[in-house]
matplotlib code that plots the C-alpha trace (Angstrom):
import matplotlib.pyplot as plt

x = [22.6, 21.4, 21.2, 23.8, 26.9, 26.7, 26.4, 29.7, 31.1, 30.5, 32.2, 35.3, 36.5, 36.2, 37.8, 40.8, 41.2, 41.4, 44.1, 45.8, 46.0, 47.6, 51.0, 53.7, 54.2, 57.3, 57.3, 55.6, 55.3, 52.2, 52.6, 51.0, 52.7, 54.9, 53.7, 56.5, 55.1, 52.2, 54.1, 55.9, 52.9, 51.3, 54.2, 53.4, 50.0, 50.4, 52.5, 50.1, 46.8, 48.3, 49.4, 45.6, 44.1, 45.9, 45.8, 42.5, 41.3, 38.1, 37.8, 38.1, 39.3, 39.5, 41.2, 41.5, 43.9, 43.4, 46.2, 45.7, 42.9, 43.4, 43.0, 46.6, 46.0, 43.0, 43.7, 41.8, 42.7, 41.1, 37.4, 34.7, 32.8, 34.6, 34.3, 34.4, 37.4, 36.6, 39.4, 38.3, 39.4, 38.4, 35.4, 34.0, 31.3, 30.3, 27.7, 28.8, 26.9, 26.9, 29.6, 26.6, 26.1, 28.9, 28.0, 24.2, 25.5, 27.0, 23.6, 22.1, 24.9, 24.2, 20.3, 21.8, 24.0, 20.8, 18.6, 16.4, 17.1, 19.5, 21.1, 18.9, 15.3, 12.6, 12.0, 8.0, 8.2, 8.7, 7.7, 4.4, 3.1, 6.7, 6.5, 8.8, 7.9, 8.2, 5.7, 8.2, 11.3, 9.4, 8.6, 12.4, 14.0, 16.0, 17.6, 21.2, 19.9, 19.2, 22.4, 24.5, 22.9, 21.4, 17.4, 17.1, 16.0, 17.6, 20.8, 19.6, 15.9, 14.2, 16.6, 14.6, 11.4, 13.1, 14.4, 11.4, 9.6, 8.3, 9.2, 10.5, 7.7, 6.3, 9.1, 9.8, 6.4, 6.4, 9.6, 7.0, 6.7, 9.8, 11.0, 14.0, 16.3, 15.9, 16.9, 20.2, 21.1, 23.1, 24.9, 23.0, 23.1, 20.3, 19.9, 16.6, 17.3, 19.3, 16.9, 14.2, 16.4, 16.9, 13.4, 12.9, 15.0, 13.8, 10.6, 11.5, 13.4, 10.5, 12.3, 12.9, 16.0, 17.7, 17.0, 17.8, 21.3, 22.1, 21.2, 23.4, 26.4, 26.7, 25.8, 27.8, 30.6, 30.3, 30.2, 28.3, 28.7, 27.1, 23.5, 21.3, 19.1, 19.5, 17.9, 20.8, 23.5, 22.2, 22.1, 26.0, 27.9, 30.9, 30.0, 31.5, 28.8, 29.0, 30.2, 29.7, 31.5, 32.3, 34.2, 37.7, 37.1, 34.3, 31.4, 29.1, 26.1, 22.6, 22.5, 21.5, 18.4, 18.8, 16.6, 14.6, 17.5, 19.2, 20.4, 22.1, 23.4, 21.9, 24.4, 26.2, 29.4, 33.6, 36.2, 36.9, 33.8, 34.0, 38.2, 35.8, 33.8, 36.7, 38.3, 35.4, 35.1, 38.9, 38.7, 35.6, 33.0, 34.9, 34.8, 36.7, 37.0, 33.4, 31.6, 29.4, 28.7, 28.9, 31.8, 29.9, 26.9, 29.6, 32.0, 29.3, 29.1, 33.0, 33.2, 32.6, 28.6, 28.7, 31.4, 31.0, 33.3, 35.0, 39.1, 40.3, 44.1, 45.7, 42.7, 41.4, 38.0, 35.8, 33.6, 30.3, 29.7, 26.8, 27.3, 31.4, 33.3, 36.0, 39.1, 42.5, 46.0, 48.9, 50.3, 47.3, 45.8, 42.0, 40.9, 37.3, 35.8, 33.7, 33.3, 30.1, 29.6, 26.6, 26.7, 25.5, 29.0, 30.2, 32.8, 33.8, 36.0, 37.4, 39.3, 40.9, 43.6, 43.0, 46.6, 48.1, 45.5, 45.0, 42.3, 41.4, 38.7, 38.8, 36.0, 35.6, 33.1, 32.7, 31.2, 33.9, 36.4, 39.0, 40.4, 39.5, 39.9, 43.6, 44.3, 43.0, 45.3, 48.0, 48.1, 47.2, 50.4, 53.0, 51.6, 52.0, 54.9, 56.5, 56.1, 53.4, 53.0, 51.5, 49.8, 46.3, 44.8, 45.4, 44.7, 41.0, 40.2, 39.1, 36.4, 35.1, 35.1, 32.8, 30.5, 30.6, 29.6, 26.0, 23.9, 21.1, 21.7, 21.0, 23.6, 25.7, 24.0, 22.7, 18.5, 18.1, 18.3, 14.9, 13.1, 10.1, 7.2, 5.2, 1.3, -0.8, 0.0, -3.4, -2.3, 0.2, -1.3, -3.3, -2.2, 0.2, 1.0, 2.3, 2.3, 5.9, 6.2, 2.5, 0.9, 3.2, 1.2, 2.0, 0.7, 1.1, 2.0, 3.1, 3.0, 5.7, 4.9, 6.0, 6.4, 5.1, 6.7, 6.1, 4.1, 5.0, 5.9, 9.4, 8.6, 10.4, 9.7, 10.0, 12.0, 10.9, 13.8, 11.6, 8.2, 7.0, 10.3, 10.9, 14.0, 13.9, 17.4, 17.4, 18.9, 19.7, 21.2, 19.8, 22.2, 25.5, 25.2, 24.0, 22.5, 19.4, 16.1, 14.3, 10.4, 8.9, 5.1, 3.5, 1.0, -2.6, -4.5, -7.3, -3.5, -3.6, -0.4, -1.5, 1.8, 5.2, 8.4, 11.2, 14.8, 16.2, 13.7, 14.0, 16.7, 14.4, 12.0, 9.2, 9.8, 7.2, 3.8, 0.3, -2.2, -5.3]
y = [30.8, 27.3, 25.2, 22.4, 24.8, 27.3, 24.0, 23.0, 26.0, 26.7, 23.3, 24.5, 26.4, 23.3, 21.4, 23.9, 23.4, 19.8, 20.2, 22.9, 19.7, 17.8, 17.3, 20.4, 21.7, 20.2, 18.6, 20.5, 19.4, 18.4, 21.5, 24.8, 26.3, 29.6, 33.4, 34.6, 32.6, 34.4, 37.8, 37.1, 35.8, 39.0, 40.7, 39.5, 40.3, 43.9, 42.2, 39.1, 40.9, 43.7, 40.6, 38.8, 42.1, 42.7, 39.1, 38.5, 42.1, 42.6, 45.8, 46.2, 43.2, 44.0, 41.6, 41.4, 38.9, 38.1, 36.8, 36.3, 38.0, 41.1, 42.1, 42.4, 43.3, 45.3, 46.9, 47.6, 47.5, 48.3, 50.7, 50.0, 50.8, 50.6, 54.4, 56.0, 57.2, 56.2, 53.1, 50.3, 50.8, 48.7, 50.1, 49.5, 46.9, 44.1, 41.3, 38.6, 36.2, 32.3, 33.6, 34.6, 30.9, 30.8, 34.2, 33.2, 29.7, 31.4, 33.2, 29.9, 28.5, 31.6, 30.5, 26.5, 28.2, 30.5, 26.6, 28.4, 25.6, 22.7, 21.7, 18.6, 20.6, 19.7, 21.9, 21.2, 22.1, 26.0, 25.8, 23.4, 24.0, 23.1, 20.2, 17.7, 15.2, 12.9, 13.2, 10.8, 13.0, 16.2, 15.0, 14.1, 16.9, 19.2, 22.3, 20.7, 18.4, 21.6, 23.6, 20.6, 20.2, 17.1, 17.4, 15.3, 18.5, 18.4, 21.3, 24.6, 24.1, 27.0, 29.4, 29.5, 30.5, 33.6, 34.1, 34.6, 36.9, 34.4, 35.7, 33.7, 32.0, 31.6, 29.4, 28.0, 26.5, 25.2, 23.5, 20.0, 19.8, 19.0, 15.4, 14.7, 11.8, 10.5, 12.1, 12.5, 10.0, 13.0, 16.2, 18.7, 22.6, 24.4, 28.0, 27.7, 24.8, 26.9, 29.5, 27.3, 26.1, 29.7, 31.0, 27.8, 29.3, 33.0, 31.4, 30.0, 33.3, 35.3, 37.5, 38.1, 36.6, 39.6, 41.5, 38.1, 38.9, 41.8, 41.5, 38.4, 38.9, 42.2, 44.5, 42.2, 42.1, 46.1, 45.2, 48.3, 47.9, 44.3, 43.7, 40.9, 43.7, 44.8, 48.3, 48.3, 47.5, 50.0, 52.9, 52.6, 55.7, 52.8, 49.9, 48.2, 47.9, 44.6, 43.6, 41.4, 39.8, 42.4, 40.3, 39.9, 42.1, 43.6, 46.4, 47.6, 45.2, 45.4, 44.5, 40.6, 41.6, 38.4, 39.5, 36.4, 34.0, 36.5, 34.0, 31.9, 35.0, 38.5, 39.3, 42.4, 43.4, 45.2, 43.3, 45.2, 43.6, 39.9, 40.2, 40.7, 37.7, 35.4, 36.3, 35.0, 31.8, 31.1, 32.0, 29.8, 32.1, 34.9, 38.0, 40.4, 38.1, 37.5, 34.4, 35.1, 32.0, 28.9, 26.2, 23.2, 25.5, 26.5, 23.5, 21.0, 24.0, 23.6, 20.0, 17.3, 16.7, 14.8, 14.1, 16.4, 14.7, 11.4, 11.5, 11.0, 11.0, 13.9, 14.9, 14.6, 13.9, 17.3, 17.8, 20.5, 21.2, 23.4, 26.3, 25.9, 24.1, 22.0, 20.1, 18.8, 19.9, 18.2, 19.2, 17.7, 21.2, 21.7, 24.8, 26.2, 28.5, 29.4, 30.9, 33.0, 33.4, 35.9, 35.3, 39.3, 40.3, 39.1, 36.5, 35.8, 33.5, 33.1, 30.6, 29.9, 27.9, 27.5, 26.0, 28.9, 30.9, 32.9, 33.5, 35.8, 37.3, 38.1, 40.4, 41.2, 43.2, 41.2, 37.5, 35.0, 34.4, 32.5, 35.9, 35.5, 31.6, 32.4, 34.9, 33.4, 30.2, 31.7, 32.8, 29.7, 28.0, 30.9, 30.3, 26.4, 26.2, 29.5, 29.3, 29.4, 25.9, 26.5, 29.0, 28.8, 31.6, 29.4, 25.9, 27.4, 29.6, 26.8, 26.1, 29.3, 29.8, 27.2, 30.2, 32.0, 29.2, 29.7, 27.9, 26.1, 23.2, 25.5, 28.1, 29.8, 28.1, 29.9, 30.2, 27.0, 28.7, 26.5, 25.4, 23.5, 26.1, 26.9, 26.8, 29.7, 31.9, 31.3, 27.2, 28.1, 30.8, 30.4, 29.6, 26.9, 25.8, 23.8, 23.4, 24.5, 27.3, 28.4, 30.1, 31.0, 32.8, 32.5, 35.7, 37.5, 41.2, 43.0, 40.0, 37.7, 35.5, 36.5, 33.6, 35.5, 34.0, 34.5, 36.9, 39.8, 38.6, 38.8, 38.8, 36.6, 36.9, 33.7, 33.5, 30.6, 27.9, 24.9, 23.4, 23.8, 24.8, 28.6, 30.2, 32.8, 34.5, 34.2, 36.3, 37.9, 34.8, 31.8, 31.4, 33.5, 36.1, 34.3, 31.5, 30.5, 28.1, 25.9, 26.2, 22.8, 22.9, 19.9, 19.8, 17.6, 16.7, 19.4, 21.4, 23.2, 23.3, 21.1, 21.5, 23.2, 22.4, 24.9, 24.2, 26.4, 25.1, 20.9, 20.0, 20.6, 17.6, 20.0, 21.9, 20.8, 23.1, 22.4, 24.2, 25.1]
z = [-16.4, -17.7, -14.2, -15.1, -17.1, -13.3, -11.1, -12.9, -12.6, -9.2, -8.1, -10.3, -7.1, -5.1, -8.4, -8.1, -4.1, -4.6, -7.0, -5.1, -2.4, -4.7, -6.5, -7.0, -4.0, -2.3, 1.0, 3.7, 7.6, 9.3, 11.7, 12.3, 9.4, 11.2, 10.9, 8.6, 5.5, 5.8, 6.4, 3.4, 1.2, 1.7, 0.5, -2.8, -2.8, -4.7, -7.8, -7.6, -7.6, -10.9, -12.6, -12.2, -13.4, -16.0, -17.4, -16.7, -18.0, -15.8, -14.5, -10.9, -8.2, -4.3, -1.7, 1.9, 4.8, 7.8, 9.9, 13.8, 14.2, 12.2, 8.8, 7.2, 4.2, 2.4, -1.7, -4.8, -7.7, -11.1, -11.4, -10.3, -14.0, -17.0, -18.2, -14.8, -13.3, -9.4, -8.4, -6.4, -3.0, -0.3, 0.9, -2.2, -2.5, -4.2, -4.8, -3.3, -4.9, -3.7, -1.0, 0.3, 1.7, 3.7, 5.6, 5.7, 7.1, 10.0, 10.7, 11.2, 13.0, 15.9, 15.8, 16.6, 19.7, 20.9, 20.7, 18.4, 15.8, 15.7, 12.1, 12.4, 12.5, 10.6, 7.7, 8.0, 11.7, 10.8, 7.2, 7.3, 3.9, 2.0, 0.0, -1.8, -4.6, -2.6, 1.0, 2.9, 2.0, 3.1, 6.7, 7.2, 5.2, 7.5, 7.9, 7.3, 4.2, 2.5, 3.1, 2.7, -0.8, 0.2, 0.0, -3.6, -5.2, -8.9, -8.9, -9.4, -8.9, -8.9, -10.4, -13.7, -12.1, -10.4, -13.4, -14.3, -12.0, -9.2, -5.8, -3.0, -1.4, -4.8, -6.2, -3.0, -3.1, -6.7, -6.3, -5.0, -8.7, -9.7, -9.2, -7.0, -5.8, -3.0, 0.3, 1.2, -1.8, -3.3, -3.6, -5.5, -5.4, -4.9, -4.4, -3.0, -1.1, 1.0, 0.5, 2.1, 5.2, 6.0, 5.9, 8.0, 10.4, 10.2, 11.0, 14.2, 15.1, 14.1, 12.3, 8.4, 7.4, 6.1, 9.6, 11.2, 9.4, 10.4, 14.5, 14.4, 12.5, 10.5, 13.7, 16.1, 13.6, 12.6, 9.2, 8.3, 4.5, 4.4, 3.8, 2.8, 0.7, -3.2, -2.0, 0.4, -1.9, -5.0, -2.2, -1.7, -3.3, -3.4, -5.1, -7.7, -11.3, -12.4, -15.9, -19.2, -21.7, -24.7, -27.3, -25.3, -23.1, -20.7, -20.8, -17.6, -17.5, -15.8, -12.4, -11.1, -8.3, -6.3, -3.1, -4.0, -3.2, -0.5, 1.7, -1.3, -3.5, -2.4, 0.1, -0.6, 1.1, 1.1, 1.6, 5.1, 6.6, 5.0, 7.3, 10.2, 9.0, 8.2, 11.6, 13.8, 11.8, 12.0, 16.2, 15.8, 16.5, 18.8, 18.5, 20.3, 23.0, 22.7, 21.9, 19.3, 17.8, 20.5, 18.5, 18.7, 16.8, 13.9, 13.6, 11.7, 9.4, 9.1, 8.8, 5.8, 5.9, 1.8, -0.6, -4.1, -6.2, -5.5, -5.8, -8.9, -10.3, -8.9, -7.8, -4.7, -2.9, -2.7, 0.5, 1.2, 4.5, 5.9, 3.1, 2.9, 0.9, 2.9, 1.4, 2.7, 1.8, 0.7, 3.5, 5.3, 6.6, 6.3, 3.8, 3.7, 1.2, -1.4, -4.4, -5.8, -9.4, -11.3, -15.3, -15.2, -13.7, -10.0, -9.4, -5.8, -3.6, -0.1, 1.4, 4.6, 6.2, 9.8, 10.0, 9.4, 10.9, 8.0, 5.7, 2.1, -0.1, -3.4, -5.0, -8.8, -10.5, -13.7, -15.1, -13.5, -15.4, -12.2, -11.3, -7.7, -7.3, -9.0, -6.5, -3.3, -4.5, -5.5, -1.7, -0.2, -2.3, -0.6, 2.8, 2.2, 0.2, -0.2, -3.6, -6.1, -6.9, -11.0, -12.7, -11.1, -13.5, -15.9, -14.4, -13.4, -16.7, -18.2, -15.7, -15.9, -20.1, -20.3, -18.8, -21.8, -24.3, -25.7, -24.9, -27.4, -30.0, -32.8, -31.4, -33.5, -36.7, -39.3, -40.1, -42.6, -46.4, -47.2, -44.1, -43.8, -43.8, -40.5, -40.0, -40.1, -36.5, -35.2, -34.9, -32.3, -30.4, -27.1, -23.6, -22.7, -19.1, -16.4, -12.7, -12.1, -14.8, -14.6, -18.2, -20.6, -23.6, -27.3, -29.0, -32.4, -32.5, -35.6, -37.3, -35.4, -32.8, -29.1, -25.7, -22.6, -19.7, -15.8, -13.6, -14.7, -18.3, -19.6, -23.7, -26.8, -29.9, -31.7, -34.7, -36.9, -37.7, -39.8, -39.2, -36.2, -34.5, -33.5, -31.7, -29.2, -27.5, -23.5, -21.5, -17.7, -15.4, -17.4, -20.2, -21.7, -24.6, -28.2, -26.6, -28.6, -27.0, -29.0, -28.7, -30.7, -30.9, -30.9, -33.3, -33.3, -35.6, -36.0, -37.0, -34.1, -31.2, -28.8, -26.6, -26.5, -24.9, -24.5, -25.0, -22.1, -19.7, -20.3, -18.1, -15.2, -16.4, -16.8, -20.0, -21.9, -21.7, -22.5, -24.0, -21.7]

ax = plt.figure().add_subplot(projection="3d")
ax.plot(x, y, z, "-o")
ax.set_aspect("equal")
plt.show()
């Protein structure tokens, strides 16, 4: 979806965390919090989980707990396709989406304990012909800039060209155009930044990141439902379809192919397998009495590397690690997490409470809506507190609505009843470009003008709105239902379009196109 409504989403996990460490919850010690909370917090989990359904109405929700070691608790709930009888079980999987950069995270973190990489590499040791606007930034960026959200790169960066059609490498290598902050001056989330810091890494292993996956975590861990592969996931007879808005409710949607971005969103995965995860991050890297990833390789990963939102009222300070979120309590325990979130239908979350040494994952299969946040907090409050502190499905909706807005200053409105008349078709037709989004060709076909955009070109037609302004309706990942772009030609004096600049496409500096 549009780069700066999913960046704010995404932090609206980390938003909720913060407040979950805040106010409401009664006094709590400062020690390890005993077993019997989290024996009776799970007992709750049946009602809680058929409550968050049912409220929020998606279709189908699984959830798993760990608790010293072993999963505790594993239940679906719901379908997995509205209009198809088969439940949600927990087998059944799901795109993870931006959990995926917690899991990929700990892939690295096993290539730091082999020496393959440290978290301080330089990106342009294994990946020489990446690039930065800026050259100085470039020859210091490293691997832990990138998944600490930290490289300068403007949020999202990249997203729009996938979007588009441009593979991997491709957008990975037009991203020098964009312009970015200086290095390490921010926090900033990138998909392909993270993206780009683990093909770094598969580089120095000399193996492809999604094998690179599996031989270090998913076969180690058994988790022989998780892949890093679309192909993978669509071949499961269990998996959960994601889902749209429809009105107030939901309807099966197509099906986000995120292979591009695997290592920031393509993971796919059950709830049974992300237990076995959680329990080897909570025994810091053991498994089965096995070291699988060395501590001093994982616990950066764990630990504050930037600050994402300063502490404000109740509120307090947000922190990104290496591909985890990480917060403090109220009751002054440390909680990790993450949450993943696919406008075409997957929201995800997981958090965990080392304290307590307990840790859960909550999987839907529709557009995010704070099902899985509520969940997973609802939890953390009865292991903290022994009570749920508020009503978190409805302290993090709101986050999450602001998903489903349109997006476009024109809408919702309706065409103007007398607009300013447009210039003959063959004024605006021709071939516009830039260095970032390549050609994008303006056409007429059956007498309406159409916007080719991308390699393999995804087709608008352009509705005309007044002058020299036409509309067009986006769609897939970059912005909600009803959404409507601007495309305002720029017009020379021989009359013809000398430029256009596209709505959707302006936040990233670069939206503006001209003509060859």
């Amino acid at each position: 979806m549009h780069s700066s409504r999913l960046y704010r989403v995404l932090l609206a996990s980390a938003a909720a965390v913060a407040l979950a460490s805040c106010g409401g919850g009664g006094s709590s010690s400062q020690a390890q919090i005993p077993p019997a909370r989290v024996t009776a917090a799970v007992a709750q989990l049946d009602d809680l989980a058929a409550e968050i359904l049912e409220r929020s109405v998606i279709p189908g929700l699984a959830v798993a707990v760990v608790h010293q070691g072993k999963t505790v608790y594993a239940k679906g709930f719901g379908v997995r396709k509205l209009g198809d009888p088969a439940p949600v079980d927990p087998e059944t999987v799901f795109q993870l989406a931006s959990v995926s950069k917690s899991v990929g995270a700990t892939v690295v973190a096993a290539q730091v304990g082999a020496g393959v990489v440290t978290w301080d590499t330089l990106v342009a040791r294994d990946l020489p012909w990446f690039a930065l606007n800026d050259p100085e930034a470039t020859a210091r960026l490293t691997v832990g800039d990138l998944y600490s959200h930290q490289s300068g790169l403007p949020d999202h960066a990249g997203d729009d060209l996938e979007e588009l059609g441009y593979t991997r490498l491709e957008t990975m290598e037009r991203l020098r155009f964009l312009a970015s902050a200086p290095l390490r001056s921010r926090y900033a989330y990138t998909n392909f930044g993270i993206t780009t810091a683990a093909q770094a890494v598969a580089t120095a292993a000399g193996v492809a990141w999604e094998d690179l996956s599996q031989e270090t975590i998913y076969g180690p861990l058994g988790m022989a439902s998780t892949s890093s592969r679309y192909a993978d996931f669509m071949a499961r007879a269990n998996r959960a379809h994601p889902h749209i808005r429809d009105g107030d409710g939901f309807q099966p949607g197509p099906i986000r192919q995120p292979d591009a971005q695997t290592p920031a969103g393509g993971v796919s995965s059950n709830v049974l397998d992300m237990a076995q995860w959680m329990s080897m991050v909570l025994r810091e890297g053991k498994h089965e009495g096995r070291q699988l990833i060395p501590e001093n390789a994982l616990t950066p990963a764990l630990s504050p590397q930037v600050m994402t939102s300063p502490p404000s009222g109740e509120q307090s300070a947000g922190y990104y690690g290496y591909g985890f979120n990480v917060s403090t309590s109220r009751a002054g325990f440390t909680q990790l997490g993450h949450s993943g979130a696919f406008l075409m239908g997957a929201g995800t979350s997981f958090n965990l409470l080392p304290a307590a040494d307990t840790g859960i994952v909550v999987l839907t299969n529709a557009l995010p809506v704070g099902a899985a946040e509520a969940l997973c907090l609802s939890y953390l409050d009865l292991v903290q507190f022994g009570h749920i502190t508020r009503d978190w499905l409805d302290v993090v909706g709101p986050y999450f609505a602001d998903m489903a807005k349109p997006f476009g200053e024109l809408a919702g409105a309706p065409f103007p009843t007398d607009p300013a008349p447009a210039l003959p078709a063959h004024a605006y037709t021709g071939v516009y470009g830039n260095d970032y989004y390549g050609d994008a060709r303006v056409e007429q076909r059956g007498g309406e003008l159409v916007l080719a955009l991308g390699p393999v070109p995804k087709m608008y037609a352009l509705q005309h709105w007044s002058g020299n302004v036409f509309v067009f309706e986006p769609d897939g990942e970059m912005a909600p239902a009803d959404s409507r772009s601007a495309v305002t030609f720029a017009v020379g004096p021989g009359g013809v379009a000398q430029s256009l600049a596209i709505e959707l496409y302006q936040e990233s500096g670069v939206g503006t196109l001209e003509r060859h």
